[in-house]
Residue frames as qw, qx, qy, qz and C-alpha x, y, z in Angstrom:
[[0.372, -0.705, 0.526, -0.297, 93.76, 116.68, 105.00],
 [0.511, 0.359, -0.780, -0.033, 95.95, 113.72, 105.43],
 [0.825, -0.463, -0.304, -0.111, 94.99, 110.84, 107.68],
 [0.216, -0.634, 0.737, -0.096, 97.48, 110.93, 111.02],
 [0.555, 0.280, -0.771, 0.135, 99.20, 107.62, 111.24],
 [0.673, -0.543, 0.266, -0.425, 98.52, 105.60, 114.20],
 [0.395, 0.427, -0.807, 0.100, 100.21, 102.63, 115.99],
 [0.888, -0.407, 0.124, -0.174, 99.47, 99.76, 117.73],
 [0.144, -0.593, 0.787, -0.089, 101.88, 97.37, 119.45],
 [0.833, -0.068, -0.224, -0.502, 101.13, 94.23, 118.60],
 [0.580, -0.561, 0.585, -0.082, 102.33, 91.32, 121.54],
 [0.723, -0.117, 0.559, 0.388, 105.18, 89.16, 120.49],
 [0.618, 0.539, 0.246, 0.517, 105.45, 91.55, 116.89],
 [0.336, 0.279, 0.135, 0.889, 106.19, 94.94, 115.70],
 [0.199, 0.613, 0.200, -0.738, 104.66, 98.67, 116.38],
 [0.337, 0.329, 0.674, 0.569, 102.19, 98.46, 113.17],
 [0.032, 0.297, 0.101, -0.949, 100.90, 101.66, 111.83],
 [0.099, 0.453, 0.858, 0.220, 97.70, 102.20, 110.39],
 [0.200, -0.075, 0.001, -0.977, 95.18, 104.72, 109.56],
 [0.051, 0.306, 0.945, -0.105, 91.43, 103.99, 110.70],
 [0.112, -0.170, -0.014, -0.979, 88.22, 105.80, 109.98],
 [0.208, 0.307, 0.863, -0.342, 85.03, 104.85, 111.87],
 [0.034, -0.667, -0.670, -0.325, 81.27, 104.66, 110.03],
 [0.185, -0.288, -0.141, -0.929, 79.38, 107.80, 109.65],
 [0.180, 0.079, 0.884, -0.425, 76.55, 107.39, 111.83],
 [0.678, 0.421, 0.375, -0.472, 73.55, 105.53, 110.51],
 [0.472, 0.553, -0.563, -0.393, 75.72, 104.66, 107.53],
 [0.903, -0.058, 0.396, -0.156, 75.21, 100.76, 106.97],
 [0.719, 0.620, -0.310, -0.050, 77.67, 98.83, 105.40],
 [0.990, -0.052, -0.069, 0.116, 80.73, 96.57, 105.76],
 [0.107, -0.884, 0.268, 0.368, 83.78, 97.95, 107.06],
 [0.824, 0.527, -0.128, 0.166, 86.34, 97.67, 104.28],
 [0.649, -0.644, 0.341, 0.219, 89.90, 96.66, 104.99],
 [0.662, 0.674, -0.315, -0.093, 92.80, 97.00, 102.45],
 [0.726, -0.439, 0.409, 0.338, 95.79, 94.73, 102.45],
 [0.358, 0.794, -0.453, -0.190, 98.71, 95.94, 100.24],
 [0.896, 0.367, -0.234, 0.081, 100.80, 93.65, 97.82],
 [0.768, -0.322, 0.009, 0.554, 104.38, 92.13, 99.10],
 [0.421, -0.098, -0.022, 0.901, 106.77, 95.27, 99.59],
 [0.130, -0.637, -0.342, -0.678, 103.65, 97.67, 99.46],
 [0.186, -0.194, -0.630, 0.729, 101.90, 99.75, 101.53],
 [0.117, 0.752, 0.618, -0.198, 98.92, 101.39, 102.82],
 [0.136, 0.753, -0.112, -0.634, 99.84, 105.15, 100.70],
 [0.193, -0.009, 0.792, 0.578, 99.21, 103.32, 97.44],
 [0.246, -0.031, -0.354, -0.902, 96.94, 104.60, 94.51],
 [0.382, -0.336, -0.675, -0.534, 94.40, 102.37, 95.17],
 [0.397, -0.451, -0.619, 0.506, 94.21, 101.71, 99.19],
 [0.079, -0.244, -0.149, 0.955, 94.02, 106.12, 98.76],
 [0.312, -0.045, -0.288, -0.904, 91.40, 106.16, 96.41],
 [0.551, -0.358, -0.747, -0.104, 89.15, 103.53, 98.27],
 [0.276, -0.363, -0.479, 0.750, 90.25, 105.34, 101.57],
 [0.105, 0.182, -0.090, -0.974, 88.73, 108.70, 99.65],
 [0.395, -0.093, -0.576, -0.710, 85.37, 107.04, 98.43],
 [0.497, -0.295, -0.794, 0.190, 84.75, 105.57, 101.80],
 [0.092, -0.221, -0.404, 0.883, 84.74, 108.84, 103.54],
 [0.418, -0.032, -0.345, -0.840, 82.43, 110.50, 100.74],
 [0.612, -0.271, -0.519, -0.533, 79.81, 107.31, 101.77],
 [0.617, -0.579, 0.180, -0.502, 80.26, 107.78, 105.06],
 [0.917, 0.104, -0.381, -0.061, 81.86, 104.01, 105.15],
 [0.197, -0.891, 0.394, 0.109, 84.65, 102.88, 107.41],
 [0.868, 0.443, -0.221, 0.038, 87.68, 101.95, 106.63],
 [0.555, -0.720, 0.387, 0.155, 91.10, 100.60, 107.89],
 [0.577, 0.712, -0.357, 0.179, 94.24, 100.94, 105.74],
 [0.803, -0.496, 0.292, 0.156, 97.36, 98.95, 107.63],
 [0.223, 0.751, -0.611, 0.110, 101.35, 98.64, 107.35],
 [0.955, -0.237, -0.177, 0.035, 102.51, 95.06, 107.86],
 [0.656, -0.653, 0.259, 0.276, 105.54, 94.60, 109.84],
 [0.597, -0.312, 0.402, 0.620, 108.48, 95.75, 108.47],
 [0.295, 0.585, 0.514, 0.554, 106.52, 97.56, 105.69],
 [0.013, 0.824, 0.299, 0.481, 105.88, 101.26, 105.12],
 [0.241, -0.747, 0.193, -0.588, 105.39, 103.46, 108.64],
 [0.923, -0.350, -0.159, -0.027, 105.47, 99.72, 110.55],
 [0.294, -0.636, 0.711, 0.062, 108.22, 98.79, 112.74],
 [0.915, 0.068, 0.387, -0.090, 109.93, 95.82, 112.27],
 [0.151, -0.459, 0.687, 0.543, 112.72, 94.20, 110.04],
 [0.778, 0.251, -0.257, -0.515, 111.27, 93.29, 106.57],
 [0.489, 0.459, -0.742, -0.002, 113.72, 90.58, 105.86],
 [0.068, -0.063, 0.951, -0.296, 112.62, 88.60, 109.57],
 [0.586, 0.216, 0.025, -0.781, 108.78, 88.62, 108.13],
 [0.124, 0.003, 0.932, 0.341, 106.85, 85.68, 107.33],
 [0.256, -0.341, -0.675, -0.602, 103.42, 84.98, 105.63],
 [0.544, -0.453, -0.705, -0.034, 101.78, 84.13, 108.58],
 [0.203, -0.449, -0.364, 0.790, 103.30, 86.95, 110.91],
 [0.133, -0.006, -0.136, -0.982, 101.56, 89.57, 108.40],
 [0.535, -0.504, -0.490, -0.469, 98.24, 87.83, 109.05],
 [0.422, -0.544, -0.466, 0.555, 98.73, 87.84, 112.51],
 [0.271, 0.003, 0.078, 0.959, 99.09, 91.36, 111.81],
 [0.327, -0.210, -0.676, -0.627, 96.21, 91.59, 109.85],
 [0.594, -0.453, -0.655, -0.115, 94.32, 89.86, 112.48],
 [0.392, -0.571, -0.539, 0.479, 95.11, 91.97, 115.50],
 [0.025, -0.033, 0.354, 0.934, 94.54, 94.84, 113.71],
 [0.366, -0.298, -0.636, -0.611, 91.06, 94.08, 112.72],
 [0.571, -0.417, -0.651, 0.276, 90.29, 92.55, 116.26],
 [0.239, -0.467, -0.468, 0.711, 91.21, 95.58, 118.29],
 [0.068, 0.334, 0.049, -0.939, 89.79, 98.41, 115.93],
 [0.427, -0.100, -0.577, -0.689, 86.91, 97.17, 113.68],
 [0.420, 0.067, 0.722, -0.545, 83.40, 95.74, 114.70],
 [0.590, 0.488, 0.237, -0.598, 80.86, 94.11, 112.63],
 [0.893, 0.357, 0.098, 0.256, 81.25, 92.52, 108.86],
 [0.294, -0.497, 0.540, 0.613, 84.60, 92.96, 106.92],
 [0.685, 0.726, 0.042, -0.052, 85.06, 93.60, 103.30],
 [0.449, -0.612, 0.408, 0.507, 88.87, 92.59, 102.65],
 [0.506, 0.842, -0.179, 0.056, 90.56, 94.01, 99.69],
 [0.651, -0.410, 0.427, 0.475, 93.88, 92.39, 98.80],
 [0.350, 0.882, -0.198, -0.247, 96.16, 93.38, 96.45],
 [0.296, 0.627, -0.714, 0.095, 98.64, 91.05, 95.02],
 [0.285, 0.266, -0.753, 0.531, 100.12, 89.46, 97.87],
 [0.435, -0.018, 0.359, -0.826, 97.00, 90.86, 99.96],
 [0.817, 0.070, -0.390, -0.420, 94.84, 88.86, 97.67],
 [0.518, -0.008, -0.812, 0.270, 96.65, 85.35, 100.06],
 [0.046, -0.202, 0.470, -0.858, 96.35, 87.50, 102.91],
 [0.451, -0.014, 0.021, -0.892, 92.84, 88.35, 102.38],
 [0.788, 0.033, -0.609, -0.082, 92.46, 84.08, 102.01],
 [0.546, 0.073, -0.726, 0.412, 94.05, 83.31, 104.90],
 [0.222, -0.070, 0.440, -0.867, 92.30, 86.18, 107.47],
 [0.679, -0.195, -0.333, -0.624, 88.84, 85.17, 106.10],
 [0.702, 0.140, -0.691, 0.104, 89.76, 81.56, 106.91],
 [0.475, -0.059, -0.745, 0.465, 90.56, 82.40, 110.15],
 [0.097, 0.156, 0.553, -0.813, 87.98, 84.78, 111.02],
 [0.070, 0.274, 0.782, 0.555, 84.82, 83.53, 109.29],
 [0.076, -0.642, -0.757, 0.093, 82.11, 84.94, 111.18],
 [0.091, 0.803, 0.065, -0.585, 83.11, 88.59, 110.50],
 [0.009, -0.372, 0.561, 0.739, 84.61, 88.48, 106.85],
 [0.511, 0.402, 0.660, -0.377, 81.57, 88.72, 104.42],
 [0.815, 0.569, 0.112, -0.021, 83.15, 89.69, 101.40],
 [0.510, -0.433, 0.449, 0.592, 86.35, 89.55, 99.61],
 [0.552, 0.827, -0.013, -0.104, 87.73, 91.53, 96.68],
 [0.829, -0.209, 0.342, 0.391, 90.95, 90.61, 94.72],
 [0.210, 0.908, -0.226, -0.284, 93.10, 92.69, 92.93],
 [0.280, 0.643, -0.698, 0.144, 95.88, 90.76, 91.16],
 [0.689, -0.487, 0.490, -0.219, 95.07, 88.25, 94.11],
 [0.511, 0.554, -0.657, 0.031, 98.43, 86.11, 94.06],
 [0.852, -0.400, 0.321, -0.103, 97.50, 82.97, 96.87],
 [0.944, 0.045, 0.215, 0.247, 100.40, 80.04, 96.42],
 [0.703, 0.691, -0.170, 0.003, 103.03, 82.09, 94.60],
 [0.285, -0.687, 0.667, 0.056, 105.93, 80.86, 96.35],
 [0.776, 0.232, 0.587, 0.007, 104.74, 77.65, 94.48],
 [0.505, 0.732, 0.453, -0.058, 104.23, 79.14, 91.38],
 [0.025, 0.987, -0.111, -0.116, 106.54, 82.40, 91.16],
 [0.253, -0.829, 0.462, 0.185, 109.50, 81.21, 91.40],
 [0.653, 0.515, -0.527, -0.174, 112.07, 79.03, 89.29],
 [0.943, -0.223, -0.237, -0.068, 113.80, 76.09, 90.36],
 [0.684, 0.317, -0.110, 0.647, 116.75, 77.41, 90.33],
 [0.114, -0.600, 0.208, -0.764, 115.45, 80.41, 92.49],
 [0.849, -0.408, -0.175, -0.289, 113.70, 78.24, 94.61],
 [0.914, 0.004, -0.218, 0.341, 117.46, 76.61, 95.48],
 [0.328, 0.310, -0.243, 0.858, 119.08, 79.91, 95.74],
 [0.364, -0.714, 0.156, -0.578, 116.55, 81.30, 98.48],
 [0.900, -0.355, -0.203, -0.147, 117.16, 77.71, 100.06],
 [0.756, 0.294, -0.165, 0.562, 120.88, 77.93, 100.01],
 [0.183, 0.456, -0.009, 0.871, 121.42, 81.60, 100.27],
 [0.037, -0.449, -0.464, 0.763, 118.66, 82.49, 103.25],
 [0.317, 0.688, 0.279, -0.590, 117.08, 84.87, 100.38],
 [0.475, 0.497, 0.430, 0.585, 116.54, 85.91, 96.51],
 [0.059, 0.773, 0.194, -0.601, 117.12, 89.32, 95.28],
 [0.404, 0.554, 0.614, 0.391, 115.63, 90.51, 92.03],
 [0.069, -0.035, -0.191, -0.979, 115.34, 94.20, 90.41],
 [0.149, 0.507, 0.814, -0.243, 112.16, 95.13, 90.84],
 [0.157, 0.457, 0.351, 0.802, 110.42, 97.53, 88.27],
 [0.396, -0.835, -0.339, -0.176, 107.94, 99.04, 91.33],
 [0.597, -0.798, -0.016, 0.079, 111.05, 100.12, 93.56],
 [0.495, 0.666, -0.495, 0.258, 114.96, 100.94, 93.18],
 [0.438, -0.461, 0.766, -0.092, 115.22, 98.43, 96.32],
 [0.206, 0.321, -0.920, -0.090, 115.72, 95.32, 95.36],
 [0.782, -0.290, -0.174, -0.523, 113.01, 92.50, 95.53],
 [0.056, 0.561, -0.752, 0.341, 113.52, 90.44, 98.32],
 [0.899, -0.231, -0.158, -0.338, 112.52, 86.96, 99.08],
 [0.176, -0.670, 0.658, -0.295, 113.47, 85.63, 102.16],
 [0.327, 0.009, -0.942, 0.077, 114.14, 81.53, 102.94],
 [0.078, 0.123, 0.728, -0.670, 111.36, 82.48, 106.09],
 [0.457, 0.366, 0.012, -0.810, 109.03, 84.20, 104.21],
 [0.443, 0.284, -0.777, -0.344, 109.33, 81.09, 101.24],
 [0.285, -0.029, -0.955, 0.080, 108.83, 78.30, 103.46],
 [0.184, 0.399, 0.469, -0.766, 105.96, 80.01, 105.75],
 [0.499, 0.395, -0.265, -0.725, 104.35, 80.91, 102.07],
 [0.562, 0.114, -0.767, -0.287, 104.72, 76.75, 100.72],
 [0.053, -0.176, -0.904, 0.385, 103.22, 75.70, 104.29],
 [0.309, 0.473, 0.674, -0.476, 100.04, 77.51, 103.61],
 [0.153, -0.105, -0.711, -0.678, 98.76, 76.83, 100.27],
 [0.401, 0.161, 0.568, -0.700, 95.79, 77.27, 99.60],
 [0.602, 0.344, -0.055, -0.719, 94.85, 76.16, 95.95],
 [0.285, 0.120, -0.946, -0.096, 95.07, 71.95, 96.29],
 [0.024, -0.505, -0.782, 0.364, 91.80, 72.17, 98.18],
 [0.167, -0.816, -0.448, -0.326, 88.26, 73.66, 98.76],
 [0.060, 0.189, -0.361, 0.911, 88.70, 77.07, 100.43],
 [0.170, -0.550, -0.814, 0.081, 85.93, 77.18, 102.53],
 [0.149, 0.251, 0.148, -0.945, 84.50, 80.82, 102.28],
 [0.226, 0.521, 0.823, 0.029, 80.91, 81.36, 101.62],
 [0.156, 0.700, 0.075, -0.693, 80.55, 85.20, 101.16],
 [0.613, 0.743, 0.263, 0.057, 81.09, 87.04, 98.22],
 [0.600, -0.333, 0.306, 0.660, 83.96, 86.97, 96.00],
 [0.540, 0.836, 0.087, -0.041, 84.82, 89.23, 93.25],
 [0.596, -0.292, 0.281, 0.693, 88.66, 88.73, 91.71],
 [0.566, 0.806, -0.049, 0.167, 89.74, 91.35, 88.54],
 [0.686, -0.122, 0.551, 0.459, 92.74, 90.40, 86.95],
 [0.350, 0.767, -0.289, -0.452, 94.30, 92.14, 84.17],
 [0.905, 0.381, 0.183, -0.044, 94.95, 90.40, 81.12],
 [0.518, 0.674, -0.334, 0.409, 98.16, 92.03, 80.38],
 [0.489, -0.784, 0.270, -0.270, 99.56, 91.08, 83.84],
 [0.664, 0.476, -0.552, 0.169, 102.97, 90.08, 83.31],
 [0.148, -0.499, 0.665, -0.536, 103.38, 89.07, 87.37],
 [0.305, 0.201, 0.756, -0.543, 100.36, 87.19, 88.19],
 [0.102, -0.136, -0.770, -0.615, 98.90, 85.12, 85.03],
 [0.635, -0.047, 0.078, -0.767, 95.04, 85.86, 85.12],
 [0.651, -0.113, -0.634, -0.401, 94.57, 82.54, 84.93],
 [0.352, 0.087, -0.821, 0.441, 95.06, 82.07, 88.56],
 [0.231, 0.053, 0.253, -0.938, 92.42, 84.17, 89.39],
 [0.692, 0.035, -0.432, -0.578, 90.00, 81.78, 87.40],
 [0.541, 0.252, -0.764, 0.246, 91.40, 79.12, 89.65],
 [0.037, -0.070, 0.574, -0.815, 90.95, 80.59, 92.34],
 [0.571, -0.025, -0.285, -0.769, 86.87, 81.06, 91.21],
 [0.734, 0.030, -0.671, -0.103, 87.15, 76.92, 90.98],
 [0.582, 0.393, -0.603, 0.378, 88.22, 76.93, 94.42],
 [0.111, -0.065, 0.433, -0.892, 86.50, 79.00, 96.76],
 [0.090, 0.303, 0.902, -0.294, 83.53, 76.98, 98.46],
 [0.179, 0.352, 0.174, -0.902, 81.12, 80.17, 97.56],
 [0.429, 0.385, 0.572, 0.583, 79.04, 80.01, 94.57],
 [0.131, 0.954, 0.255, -0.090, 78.95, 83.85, 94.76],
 [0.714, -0.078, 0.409, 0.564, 82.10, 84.07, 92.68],
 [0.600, 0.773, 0.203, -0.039, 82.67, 86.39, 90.06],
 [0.610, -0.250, 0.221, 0.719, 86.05, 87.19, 88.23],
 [0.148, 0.939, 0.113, -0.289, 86.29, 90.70, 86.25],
 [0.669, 0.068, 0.323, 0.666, 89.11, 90.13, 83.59],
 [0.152, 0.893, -0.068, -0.419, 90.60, 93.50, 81.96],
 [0.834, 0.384, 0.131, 0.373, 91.84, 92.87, 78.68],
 [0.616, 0.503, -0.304, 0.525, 94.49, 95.66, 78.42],
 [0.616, -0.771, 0.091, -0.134, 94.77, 95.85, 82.62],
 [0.340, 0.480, -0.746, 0.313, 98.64, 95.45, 83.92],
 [0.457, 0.058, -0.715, 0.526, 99.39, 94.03, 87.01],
 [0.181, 0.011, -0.343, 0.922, 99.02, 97.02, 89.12],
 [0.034, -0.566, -0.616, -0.547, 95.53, 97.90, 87.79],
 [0.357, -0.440, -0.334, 0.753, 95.80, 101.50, 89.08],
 [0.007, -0.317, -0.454, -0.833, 94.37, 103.56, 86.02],
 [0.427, 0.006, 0.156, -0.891, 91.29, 106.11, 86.90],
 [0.661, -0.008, -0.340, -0.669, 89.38, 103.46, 84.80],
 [0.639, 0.000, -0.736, 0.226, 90.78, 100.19, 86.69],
 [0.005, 0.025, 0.616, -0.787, 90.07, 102.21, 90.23],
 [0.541, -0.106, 0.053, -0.833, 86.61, 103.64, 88.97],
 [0.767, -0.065, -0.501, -0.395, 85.67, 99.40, 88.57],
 [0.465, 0.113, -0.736, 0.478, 87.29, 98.66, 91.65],
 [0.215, -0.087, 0.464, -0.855, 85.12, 101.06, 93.47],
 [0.640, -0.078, -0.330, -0.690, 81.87, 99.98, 91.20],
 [0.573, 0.061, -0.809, 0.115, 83.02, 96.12, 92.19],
 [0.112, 0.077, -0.541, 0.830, 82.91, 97.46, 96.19],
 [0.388, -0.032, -0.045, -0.920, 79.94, 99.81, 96.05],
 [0.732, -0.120, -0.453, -0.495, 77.57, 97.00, 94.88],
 [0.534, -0.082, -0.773, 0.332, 78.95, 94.31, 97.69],
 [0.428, -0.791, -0.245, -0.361, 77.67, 96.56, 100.33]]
């Protein structure tokens, strides 16, 4: 049976949609929270098969639509970095209790930086997927960089969608105001990042960076040598769950 969709309003954003399941009772553990890559959503392969291994261990979990994404109101294109953690963050606030386990993807991976950051006393571990902090730094050319400044936005083909990738001038400048990897991040939990080697979006080496970066020294990074991007295979999910499972 499919999860229903639910919605919250969230004050001064969008109606954001989301799917929640509460702990089994007597089941101990950290609720786990996915945050899906830029233009994703929560009805990706992996957020579904984490959502499906949480139920089996009793676990809960809360799968979420940032504004303008997926089931969410909202206009993508008036989105910045900082409104999808707000998101993020009033989300967590009004329906979780207790630790957090955030799971980013991509994009999520910043996210999943930037919520910790602001909500240290409940986020106790973090798992990266691809996690892509800074890439408005990083991602883009100089020449793109000028055209989102110019233009308001970039649009790019995108091999994951037959819309068009879209980076907006709001989203850009909201993304280069909160770096995060010219300093100590100050998280102490536990991190675990895996990073495919064959990830033609998001060099793995950033993910080592990242390692270098994060205050913890409960760090570990999980390279896949022939992992894409996306790392969505049975065998890239089953280590995603193992990666989980063991964090508690």
């Amino acid at each position: 049976m499919e999860d229903e969709i639910l919605y919250l309003q969230r004050p001064g954003g969008a109606s954001l949609a989301y799917c929640y399941t509460p702990p089994m009772a007597g089941v101990k553990g950290t609720t786990l929270v996915f945050l899906p890559g830029y233009m994703s959503d929560m009805e990706g392969g992996k957020a579904l098969a984490l959502d499906v291994w949480a139920k089996q261990q009793g676990r809960a979990m809360l799968r979420l639509d940032y504004a303008g994404c997926g089931a969410s109101g909202g206009d993508f294109e008036d989105q910045s970095l900082i409104d999808w953690r707000e998101d993020v963050l009033f989300l967590i606030d009004k329906l979780t209790s207790g630790s957090i386990t955030l799971v980013g993807s991509s994009m999520g991976g910043w996210l999943m930086l930037l919520v910790a950051l602001s909500r240290p006393m409940r986020v106790k571990n973090l798992v990266g997927i691809a996690a892509a902090p800074d890439f408005t730094d990083w991602g883009f050319t100089q020449d793109e960089k000028m055209t989102i400044l110019r233009d308001g936005k970039l649009e790019e083909s995108s091999e994951y969608s037959d819309e068009p990738y879209v980076t907006t001038q709001v989203f850009w400048q909201s993304g280069e105001a909160n770096r995060l990897l010219h300093r100590e991040i100050a998280f102490d939990g536990a991190v675990r990042l895996l990073h495919g080697q064959k990830d033609s979006d998001v060099p793995w080496a950033y993910s080592l960076e990242l390692a270098k970066k994060i205050r913890s020294d409960d760090v570990q990074v999980h390279l896949v040598k022939d992992g894409d991007h996306r790392l969505s295979r049975d065998q890239d999910i089953a280590l995603l769950i193992d990666v989980v499972a063991r964090l508690g």
